[in-house]
C-alpha positions in Angstrom: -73.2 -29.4 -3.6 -76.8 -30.0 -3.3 -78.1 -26.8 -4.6 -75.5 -26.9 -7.8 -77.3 -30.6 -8.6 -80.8 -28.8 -8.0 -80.0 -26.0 -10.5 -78.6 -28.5 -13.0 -82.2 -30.5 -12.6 -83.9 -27.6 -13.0 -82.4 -26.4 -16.2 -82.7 -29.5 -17.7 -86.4 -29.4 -17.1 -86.4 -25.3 -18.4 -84.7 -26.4 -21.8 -87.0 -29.7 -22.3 -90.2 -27.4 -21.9 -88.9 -24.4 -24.0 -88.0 -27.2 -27.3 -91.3 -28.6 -26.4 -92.9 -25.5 -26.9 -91.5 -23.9 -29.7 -91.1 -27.4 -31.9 -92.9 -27.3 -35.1 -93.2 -28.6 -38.7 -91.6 -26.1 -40.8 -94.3 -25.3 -43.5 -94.4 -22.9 -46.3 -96.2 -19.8 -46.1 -97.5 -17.2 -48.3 -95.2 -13.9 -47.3 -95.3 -10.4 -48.9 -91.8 -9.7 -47.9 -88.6 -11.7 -48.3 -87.3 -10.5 -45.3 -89.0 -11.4 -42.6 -88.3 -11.6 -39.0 -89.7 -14.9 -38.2 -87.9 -16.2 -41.1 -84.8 -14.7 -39.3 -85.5 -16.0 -36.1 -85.2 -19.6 -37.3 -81.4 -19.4 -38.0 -80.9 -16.4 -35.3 -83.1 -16.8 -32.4 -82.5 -13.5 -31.2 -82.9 -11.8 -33.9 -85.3 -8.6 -33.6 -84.3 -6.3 -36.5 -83.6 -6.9 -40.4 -81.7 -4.2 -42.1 -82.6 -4.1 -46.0 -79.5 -3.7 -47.4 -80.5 -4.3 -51.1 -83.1 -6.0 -52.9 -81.3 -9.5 -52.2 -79.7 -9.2 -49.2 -80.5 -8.0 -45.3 -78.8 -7.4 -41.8 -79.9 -9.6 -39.1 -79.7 -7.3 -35.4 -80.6 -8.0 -31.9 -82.2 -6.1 -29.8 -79.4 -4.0 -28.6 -78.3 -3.4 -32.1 -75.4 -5.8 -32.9 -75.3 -7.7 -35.7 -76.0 -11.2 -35.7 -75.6 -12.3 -39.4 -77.1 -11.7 -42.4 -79.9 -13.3 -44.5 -79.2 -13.9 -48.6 -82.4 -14.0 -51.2 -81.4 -16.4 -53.9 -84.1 -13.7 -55.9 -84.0 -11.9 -58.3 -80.4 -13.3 -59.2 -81.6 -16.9 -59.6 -84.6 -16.0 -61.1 -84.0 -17.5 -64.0 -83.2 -21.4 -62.5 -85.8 -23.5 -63.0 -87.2 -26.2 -61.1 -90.0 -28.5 -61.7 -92.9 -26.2 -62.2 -91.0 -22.4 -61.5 -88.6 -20.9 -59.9 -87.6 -21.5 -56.2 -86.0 -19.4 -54.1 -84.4 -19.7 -50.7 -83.3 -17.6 -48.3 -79.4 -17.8 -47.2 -78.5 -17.5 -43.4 -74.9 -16.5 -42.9 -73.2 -15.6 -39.4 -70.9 -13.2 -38.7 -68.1 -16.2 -38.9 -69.0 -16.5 -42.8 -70.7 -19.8 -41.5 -74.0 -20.9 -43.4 -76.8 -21.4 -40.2 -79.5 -22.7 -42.5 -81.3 -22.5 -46.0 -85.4 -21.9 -46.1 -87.6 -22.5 -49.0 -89.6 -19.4 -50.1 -92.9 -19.2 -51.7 -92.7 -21.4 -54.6 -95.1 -22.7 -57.1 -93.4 -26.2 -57.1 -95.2 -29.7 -56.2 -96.0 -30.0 -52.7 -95.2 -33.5 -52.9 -91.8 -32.3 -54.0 -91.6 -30.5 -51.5 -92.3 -32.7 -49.0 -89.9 -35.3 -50.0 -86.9 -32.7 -49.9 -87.8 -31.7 -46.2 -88.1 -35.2 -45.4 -84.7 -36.0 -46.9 -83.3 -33.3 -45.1 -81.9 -31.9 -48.1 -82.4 -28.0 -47.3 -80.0 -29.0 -44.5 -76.7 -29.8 -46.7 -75.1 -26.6 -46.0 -75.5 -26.3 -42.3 -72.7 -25.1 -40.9 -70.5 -25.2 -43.9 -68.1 -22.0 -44.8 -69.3 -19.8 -47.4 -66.5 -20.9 -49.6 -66.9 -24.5 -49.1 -70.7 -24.8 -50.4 -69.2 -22.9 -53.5 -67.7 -26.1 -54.4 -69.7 -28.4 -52.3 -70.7 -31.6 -53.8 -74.5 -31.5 -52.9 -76.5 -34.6 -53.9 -79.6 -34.1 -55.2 -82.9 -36.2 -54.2 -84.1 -38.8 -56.3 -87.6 -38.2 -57.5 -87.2 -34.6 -57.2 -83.8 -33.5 -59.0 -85.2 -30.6 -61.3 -86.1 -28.7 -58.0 -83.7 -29.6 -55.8 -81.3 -28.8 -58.5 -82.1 -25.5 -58.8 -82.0 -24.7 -55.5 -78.5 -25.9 -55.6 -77.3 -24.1 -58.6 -79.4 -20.9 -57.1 -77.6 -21.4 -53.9 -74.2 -21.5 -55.5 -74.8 -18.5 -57.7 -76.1 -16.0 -54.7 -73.3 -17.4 -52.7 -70.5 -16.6 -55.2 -72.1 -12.8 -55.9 -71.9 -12.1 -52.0 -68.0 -13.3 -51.8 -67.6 -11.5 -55.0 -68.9 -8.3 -53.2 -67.3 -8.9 -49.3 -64.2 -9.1 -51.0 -64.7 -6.0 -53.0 -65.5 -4.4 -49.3 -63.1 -5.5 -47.5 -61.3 -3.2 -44.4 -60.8 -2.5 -41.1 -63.8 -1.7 -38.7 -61.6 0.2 -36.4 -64.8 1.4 -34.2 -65.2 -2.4 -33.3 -61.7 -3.1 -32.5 -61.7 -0.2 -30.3 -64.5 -1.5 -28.6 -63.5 -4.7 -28.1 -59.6 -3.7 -27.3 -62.4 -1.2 -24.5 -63.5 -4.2 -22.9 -60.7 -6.4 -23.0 -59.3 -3.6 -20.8 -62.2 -3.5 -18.3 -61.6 -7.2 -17.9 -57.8 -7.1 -17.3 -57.8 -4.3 -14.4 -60.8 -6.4 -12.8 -58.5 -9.6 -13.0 -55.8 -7.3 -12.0 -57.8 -6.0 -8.9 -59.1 -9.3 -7.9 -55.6 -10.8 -7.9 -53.8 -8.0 -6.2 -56.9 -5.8 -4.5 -54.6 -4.1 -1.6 -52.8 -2.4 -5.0 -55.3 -1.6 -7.1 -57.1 -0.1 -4.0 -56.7 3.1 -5.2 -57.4 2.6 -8.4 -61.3 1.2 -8.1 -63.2 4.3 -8.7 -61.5 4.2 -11.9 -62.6 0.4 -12.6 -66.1 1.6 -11.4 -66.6 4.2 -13.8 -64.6 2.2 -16.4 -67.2 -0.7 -16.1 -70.2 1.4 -16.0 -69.5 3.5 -19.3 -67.7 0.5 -21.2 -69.6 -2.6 -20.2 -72.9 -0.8 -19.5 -73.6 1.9 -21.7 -70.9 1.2 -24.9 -71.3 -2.5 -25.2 -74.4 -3.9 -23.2 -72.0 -6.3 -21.9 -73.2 -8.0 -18.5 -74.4 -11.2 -17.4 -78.0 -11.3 -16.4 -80.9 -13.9 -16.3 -82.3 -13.4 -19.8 -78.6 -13.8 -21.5 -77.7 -17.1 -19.1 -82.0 -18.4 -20.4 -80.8 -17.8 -23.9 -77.6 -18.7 -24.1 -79.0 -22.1 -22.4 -82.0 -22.4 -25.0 -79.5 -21.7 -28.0 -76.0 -22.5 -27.2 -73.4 -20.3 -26.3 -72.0 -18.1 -29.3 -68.1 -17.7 -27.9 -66.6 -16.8 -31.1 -69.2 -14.0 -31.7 -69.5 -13.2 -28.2 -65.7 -13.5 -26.9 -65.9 -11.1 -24.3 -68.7 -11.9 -22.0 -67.8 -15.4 -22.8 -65.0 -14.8 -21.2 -66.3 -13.1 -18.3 -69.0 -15.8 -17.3 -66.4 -18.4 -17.6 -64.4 -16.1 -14.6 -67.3 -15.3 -12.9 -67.5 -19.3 -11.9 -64.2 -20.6 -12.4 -61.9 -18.2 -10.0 -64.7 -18.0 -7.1 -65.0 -22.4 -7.0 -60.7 -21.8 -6.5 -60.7 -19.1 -4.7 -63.8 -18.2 -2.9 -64.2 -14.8 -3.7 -66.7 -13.3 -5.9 -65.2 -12.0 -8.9 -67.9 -10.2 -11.4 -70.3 -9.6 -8.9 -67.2 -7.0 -6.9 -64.9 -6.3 -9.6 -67.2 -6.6 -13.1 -70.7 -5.9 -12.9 -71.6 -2.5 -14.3 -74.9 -1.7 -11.8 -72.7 -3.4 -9.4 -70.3 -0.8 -9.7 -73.0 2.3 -10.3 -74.3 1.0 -6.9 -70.8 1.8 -5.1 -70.6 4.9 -6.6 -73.6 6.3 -5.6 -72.9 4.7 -2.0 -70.5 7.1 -1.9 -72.8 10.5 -1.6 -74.1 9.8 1.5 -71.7 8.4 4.4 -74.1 8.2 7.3 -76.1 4.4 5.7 -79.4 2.9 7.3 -78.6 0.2 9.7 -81.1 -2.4 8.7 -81.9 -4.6 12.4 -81.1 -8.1 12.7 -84.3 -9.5 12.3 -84.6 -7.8 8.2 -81.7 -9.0 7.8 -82.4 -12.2 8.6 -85.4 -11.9 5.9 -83.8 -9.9 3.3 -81.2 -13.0 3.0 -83.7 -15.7 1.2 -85.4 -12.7 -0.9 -82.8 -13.6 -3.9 -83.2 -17.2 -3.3 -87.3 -16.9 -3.5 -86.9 -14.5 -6.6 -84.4 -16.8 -9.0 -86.3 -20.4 -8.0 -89.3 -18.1 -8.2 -89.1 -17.4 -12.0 -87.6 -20.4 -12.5 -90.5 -22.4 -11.6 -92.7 -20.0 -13.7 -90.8 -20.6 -16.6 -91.1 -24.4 -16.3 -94.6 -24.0 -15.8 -94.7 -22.6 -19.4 -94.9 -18.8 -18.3 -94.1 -16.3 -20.6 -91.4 -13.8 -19.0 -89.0 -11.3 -20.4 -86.7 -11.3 -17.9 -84.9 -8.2 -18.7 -87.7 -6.4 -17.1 -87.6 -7.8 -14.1 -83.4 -7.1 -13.6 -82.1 -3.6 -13.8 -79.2 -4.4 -16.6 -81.5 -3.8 -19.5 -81.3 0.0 -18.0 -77.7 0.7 -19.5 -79.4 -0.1 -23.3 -81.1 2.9 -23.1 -82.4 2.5 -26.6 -84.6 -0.5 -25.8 -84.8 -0.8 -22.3 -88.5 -1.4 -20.6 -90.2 1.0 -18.6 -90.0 -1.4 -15.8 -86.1 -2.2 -16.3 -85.3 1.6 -16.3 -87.5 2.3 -13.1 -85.5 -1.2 -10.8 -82.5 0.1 -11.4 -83.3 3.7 -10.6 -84.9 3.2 -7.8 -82.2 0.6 -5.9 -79.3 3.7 -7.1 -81.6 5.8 -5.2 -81.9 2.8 -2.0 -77.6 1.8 -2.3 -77.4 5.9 -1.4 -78.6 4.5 2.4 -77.9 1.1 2.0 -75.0 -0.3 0.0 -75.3 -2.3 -2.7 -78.9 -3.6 -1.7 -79.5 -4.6 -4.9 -76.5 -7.1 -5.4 -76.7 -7.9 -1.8 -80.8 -8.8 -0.9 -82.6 -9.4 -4.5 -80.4 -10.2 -7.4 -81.2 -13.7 -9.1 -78.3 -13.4 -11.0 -75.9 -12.9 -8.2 -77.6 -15.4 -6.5 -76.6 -17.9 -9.1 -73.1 -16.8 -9.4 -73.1 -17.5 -5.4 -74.2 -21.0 -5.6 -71.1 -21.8 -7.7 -69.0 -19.6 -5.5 -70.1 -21.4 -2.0 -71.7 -25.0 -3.2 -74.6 -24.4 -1.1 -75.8 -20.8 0.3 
């Protein structure tokens, strides 16, 4: 499996250059607003979009528009807590798993060298990863030399924390329009599995996967697996709990093809896959591309993925989104240059099938490696 052991090299050296770059002392800033994204982007790395709620609280999105958490102010409500020299508010992360992702110092008036020693005893760390209701009771130990402030970030913590569970439990109830959504996918999933496992009976039944996979997947809930979710997921870790169903589907995508040896998303999942065959279908008469293009056309995916994969160890800046046609079906925030590579290969798969998926997808290229060992 020499090109599996290749990919897991090269990923290691992708993830060692991306912490190299980004590390950095945290330091404390002068901000006008409490609410900022970079703040945001330290808990949630994703993060692209802060809904204000209310004057203490905002709404951390993405970039497709789903929420990834929400950040708490400690201000105005522990206002009144005082440290060493004034008050010191922090800034709350919370995921969508009532799970605490991290507690930032705001702009404060308080001794530097107070400050310092905190950081350097870690202390803003205490409630990493610690339920909402467990750091309401949480025995946090204050640091020597530096109680008064460190205390008051603790009782401040504590009180914003028991106003939000206060109010979540006031607004409790049923988000029926997510359930829906989810119970939509969930389905597109289980008639793929069901059509890879029996595929001579569900024959008849694939223009209704197609379209199925297209409109749920693609256009209701941007769910896909492409280059810029595997680069994230790889920088950050990947969020199963929060993001159950694609999980789930990149788990398939290269567990059932190393037992069976059949592709699964690529022919039964994938959303531009499946727009791709459908638009195959207006034309019967296809281009019959010669031997020797053929011969070509097979190491154009291989040359793209190590391609930006190289560029992005070289310390390369690259959305990749643009440079894949999945961004298309989040037509809100899709690039220019996302819309116009998957427009143009629907207009190509008219004459040639599926010539995206087949002679330039990085993605599918990947998926492939795991499916065959070595291409």
């Amino acid at each position: 499996m020499p090109e599996i052991v290749l990919l897991v090299i090269l990923f290691t050296m992708i993830t060692r250059q991306s912490v190299n770059s980004t590390s950095a002392v945290d330091s404390i800033t002068d901000v006008k607003d409490k609410f900022k994204i970079e703040d945001a982007r330290k808990f949630f790395p994703s993060a692209m979009d802060i809904k204000v709620t209310s004057v203490d609280e905002g709404i951390v999105k993405d970039k497709e528009g789903k929420v990834l958490g929400r950040v708490l102010s400690t201000s105005p409500v522990a206002d009144n807590i005082i440290g060493y020299a004034g008050k010191v508010p922090v800034l709350i992360a919370i995921d969508n798993n009532e799970i605490i992702a991290g507690v930032k110092l705001l702009p404060n008036i308080e001794s530097r060298g107070f400050i310092r020693r905190i950081k350097r005893k870690g202390f803003f760390c205490s409630w990493n990863e610690m339920s909402v209701k467990d750091a309401l009771t949480a025995d946090i130990d204050v640091v020597s030399g530096a109680s008064m402030t460190t205390g008051a970030v603790k009782e401040g913590v504590q009180l914003r924390l028991s106003k939000y569970l206060e109010a979540m439990n006031t607004e409790k109830h049923i988000d029926w329009m997510q359930w829906l959504a989810y119970a939509a996918s969930l389905f597109v999933v289980i008639f793929a599995l069901l059509s890879f496992t029996y595929p001579k009976s569900f024959a008849k039944k694939r223009v209704i996967l197609l379209v199925a996979s297209i409109l749920i997947l693609g256009f209701w809930r941007g769910e896909f697996i492409s280059l810029a979710l595997m680069y994230g997921w790889l920088l950050n870790g990947v969020p199963v709990m929060s993001k159950l169903i694609i999980s789930s589907i990149i788990l398939l995508a290269i567990i059932l093809p190393l037992f069976t040896n059949k592709a699964f998303y690529c022919t039964y999942v994938c959303p531009y896959g499946a727009a791709q065959e459908l638009t195959s279908k207006l034309q019967k008469k296809k281009i019959k591309l010669s031997s020797k293009v053929l011969k070509y056309l097979k190491y154009v995916r291989m040359v793209f993925f190590y391609g930006l994969v190289i560029m992005i160890i070289a310390g390369y800046s690259i959305d990749l989104s643009n440079v894949e046609p999945f961004a298309a079906f989040l037509t809100s925030v899709a690039s220019p240059s996302a819309i116009i590579i998957a427009s143009v290969f629907l207009i190509i798969s008219i004459f040639v099938p599926k010539a995206w998926c087949h002679y330039f997808c990085p993605t599918g290229y990947f998926l492939e490696v795991f499916r065959k060992g070595k291409l």
